[in-house]
C-alpha positions as CSV (number, residue, x, y, z in Angstrom):
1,X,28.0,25.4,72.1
2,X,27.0,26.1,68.4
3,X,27.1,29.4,67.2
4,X,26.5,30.5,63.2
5,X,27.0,33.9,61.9
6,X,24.6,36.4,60.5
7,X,27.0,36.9,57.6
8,X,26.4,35.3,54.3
9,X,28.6,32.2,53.4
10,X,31.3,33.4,51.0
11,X,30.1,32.4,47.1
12,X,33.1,31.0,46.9
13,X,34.4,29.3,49.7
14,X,36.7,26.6,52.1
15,X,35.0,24.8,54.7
16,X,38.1,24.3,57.6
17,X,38.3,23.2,61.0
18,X,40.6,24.7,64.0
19,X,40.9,24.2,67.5
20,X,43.0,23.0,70.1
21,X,43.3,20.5,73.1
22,X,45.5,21.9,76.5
23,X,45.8,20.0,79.5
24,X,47.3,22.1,82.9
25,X,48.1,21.0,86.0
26,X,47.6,22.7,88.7
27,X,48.8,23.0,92.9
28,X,46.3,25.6,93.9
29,X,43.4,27.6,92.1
30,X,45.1,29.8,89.2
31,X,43.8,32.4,87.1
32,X,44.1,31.6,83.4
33,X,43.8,33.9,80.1
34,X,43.3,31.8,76.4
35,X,43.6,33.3,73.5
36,X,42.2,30.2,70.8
37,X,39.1,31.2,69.9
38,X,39.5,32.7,65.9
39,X,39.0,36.6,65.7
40,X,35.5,37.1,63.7
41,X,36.0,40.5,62.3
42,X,36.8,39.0,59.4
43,X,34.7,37.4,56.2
44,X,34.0,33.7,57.6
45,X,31.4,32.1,58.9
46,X,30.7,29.9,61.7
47,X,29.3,26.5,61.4
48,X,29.8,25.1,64.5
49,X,32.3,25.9,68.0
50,X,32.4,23.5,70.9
51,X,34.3,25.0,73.7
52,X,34.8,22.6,76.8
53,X,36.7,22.7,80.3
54,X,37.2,19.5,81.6
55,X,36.2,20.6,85.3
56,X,33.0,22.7,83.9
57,X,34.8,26.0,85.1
58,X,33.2,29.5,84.8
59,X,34.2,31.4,81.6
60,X,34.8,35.0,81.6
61,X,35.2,36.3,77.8
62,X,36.6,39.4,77.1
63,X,38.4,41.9,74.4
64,X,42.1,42.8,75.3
65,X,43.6,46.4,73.9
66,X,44.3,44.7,70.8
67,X,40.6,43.8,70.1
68,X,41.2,40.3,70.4
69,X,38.6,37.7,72.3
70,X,40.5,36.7,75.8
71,X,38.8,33.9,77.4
72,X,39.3,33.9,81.5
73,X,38.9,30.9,83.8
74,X,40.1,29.6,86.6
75,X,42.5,26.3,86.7
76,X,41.4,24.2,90.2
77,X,43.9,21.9,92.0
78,X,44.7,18.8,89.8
79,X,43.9,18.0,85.8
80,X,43.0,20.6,84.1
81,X,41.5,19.8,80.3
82,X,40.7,22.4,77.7
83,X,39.4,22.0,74.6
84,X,38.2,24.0,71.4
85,X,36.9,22.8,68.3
86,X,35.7,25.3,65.1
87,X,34.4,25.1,61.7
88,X,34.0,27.6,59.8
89,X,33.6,28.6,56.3
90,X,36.3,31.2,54.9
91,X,37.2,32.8,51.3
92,X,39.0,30.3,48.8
93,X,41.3,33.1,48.1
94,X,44.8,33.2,48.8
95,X,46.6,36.1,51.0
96,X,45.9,40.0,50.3
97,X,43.8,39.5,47.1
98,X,43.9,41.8,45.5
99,X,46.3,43.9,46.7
100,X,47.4,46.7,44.7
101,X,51.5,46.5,43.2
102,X,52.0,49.9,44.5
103,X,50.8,50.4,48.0
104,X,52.5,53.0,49.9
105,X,52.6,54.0,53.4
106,X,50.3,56.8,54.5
107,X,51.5,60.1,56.5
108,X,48.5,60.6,58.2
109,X,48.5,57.2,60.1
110,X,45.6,56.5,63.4
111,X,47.2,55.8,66.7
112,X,46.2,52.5,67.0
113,X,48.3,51.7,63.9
114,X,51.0,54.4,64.6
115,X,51.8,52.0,68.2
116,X,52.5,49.5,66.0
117,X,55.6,51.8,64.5
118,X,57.4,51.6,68.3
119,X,59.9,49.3,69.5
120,X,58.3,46.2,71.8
121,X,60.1,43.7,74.3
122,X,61.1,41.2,71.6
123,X,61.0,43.3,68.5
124,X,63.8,46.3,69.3
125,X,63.3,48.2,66.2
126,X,65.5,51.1,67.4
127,X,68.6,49.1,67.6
128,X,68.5,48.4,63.7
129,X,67.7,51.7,62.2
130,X,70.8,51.9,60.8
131,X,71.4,48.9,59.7
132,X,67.7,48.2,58.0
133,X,68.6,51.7,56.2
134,X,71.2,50.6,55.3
135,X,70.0,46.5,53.7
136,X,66.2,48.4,52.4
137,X,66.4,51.8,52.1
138,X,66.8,51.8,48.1
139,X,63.6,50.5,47.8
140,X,60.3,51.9,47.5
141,X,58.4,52.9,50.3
142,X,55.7,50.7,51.1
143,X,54.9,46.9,49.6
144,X,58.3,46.5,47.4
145,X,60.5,47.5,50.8
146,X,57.8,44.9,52.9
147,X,58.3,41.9,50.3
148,X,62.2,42.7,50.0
149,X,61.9,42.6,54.0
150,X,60.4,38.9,54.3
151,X,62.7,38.2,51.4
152,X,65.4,38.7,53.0
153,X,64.2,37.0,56.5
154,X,63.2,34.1,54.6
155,X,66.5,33.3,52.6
156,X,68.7,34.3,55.9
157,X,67.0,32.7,58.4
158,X,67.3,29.0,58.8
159,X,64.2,27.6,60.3
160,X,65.1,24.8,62.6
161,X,61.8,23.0,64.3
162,X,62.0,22.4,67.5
163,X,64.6,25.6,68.3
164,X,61.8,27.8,70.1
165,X,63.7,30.0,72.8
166,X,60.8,32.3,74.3
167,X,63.1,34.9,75.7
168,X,64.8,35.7,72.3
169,X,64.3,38.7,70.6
170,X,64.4,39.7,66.6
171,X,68.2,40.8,67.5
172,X,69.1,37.7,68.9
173,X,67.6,35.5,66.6
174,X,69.2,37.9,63.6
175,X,72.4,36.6,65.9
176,X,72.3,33.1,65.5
177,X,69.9,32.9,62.0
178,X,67.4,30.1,63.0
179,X,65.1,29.8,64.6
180,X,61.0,28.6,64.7
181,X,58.2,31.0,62.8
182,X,57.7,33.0,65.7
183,X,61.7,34.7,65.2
184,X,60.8,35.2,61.4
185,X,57.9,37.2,62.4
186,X,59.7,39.1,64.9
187,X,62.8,39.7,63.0
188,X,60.5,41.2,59.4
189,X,58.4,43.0,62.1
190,X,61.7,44.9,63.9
191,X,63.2,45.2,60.7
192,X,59.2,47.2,59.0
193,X,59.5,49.6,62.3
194,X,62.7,50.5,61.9
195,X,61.5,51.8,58.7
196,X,58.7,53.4,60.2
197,X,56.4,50.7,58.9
198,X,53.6,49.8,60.8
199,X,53.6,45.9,61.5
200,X,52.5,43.7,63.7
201,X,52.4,39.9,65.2
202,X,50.0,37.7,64.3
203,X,49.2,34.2,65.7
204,X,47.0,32.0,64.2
205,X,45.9,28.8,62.2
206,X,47.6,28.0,58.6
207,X,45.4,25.4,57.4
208,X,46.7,21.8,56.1
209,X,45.7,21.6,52.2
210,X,44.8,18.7,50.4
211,X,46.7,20.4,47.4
212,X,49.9,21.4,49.3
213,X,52.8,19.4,49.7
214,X,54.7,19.5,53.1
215,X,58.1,19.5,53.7
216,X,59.4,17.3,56.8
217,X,58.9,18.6,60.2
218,X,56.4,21.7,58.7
219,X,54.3,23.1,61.3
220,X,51.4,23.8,58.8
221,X,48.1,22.8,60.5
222,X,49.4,21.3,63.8
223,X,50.5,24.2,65.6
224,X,49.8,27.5,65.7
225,X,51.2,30.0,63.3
226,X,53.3,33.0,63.6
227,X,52.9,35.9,60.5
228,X,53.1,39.1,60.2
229,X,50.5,42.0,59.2
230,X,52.0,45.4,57.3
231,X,49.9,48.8,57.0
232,X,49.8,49.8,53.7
233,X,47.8,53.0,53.0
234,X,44.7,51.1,52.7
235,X,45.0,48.5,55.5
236,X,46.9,45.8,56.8
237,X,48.1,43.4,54.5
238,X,49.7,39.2,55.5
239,X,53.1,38.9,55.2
240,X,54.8,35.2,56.0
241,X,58.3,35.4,56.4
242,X,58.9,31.7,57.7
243,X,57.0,30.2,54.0
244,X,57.4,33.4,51.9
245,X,54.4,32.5,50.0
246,X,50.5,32.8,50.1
247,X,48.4,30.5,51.6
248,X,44.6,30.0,51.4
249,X,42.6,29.4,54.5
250,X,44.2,31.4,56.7
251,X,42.9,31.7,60.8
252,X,43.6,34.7,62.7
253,X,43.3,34.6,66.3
254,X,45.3,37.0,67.8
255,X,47.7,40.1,66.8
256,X,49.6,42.5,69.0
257,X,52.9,43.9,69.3
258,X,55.1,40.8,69.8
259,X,55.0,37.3,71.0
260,X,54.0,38.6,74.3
261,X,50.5,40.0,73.5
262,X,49.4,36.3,71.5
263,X,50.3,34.3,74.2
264,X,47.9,31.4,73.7
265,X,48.0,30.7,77.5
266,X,49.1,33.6,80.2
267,X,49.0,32.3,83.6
268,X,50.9,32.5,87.0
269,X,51.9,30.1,89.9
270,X,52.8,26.4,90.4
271,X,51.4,25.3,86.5
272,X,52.8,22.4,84.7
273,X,51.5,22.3,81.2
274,X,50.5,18.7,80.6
275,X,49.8,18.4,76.9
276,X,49.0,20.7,73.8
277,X,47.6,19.7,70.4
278,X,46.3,22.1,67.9
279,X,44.5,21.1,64.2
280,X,43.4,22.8,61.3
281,X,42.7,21.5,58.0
282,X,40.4,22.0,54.9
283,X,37.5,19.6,55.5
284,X,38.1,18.1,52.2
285,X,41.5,17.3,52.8
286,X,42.4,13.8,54.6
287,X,42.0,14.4,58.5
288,X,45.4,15.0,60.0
289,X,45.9,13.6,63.4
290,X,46.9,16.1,65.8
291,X,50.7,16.7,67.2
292,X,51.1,15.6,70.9
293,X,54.0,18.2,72.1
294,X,54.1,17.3,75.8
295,X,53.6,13.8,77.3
């Protein structure tokens, strides 16, 4: 499938590519949601998708609550291969651009930022009122109290790859300190709502650079990423508490209130997940072979 948008290319702009390769197997037919297709409410531009199931599969697309594109299938008895491939054209501009030094947090806030204020299954905001009062409240409301936030997650947190636990929470991982990018998001996102912050999870692609050194084991470009998003007055605004830095090229796919509403795969019943690969990289930059994570 090639699609192209209607928008204009960006005057100046990064030509990347994204996608991902999942194999399940299956015992019986199983009902399957994906959430890898990039959200396109944003300023790129499509050049090309290819989006393949290995067993030629009827594909259901739809919008969950949190406006993101939910693809719906059906896994059959045996091999199961999926596969999605992008390129698009995005902004050469690094994280909120732009964005004002003083942005506060409005009082007159619409509900479908306001839910992202509440406490959620892995982000249990309520239990650390006190203390977030406590570590932030001296700061002022708004953009200085969300960078001291993923400041402070990003010096006390030790990322350890590999450590991914999907039944801990932002209290449990504040606990042990480590964990993978998906605690540091939860962990700044508890700590916003406590505040009565808006903020929210976002799962996505982090692009590999041709000018950007990686450390060892970094997850840049062969996984998918976890950030976070902050309301500001005037929108919602990246925050990346795992690099605590900007990035250029950045791929949303999903957001919602935790880990649980990203899920890149939701499914139920006698699955075995047989392989995962993801990619994304600058198509400028050397090609970086993809990360095989199961056998």
């Amino acid at each position: 499938m090639n699609v192209t948008s209607l928008a204009q290319t960006p005057t100046k702009s990064l030509t990347v590519r994204v996608g991902c390769a999942l194999a399940y197997e299956a015992d019986e037919p199983t009902t399957i949601f994906l959430l890898i297709q990039p959200r396109l409410d944003s300023d790129g531009v499509v050049i090309h998708e290819e989006l393949t199931f290995g067993n030629g599969q009827h594909v259901e697309r739809l919008i969950d609550p949190h406006g993101n594109q939910l693809l719906k299938t059906m896994l059959v008895p045996g091999l199961n291969k999926i596969r999605h491939d992008m390129t698009l054209c995005v902004p050469d501009q690094s994280d909120n651009h732009g964005l004002q030094t003083y942005s506060p947090i409005s009082a007159n806030l619409p509900y479908d930022v306001l839910r992202y204020t509440l406490p959620s299954r892995y982000c249990e905001s309520d239990k650390l009122m006190a203390w977030a009062e406590q570590t932030f409240g001296q700061y002022a409301p708004g953009l200085e109290t969300a960078q001291k936030i993923c400041d402070w997650t990003y010096l006390n947190i030790e990322y350890r790859y590999g450590s991914g636990d999907s039944t801990l929470s932002a209290c449990e991982a504040l606990e042990r300190r480590y964990g993978v990018c998906r605690d540091f998001a939860h962990v700044m996102i508890a700590l916003c709502r406590a505040l009565g912050m808006p903020a929210r999870y976002v799962a996505g692609h982090m692009p590999q650079l041709d000018d950007v050194e990686l450390e060892p084991n970094s997850d840049i470009g062969v996984d998918f990423h976890a950030y976070v998003e902050v309301y500001l007055g005037d929108g919602w605004h990246i925050f990346d508490p795992r690099h605590n830095r900007s990035h250029t090229g950045r791929i949303k796919v999903a957001h919602g209130m935790d880990a649980v509403d990203v899920a890149f795969a939701t499914f139920s019943g006698l699955v075995r997940p047989m392989n995962f690969e993801v990619w994304a990289y600058s198509i400028d930059s050397p090609v970086a072979p993809a990360v095989n994570h199961m056998a």
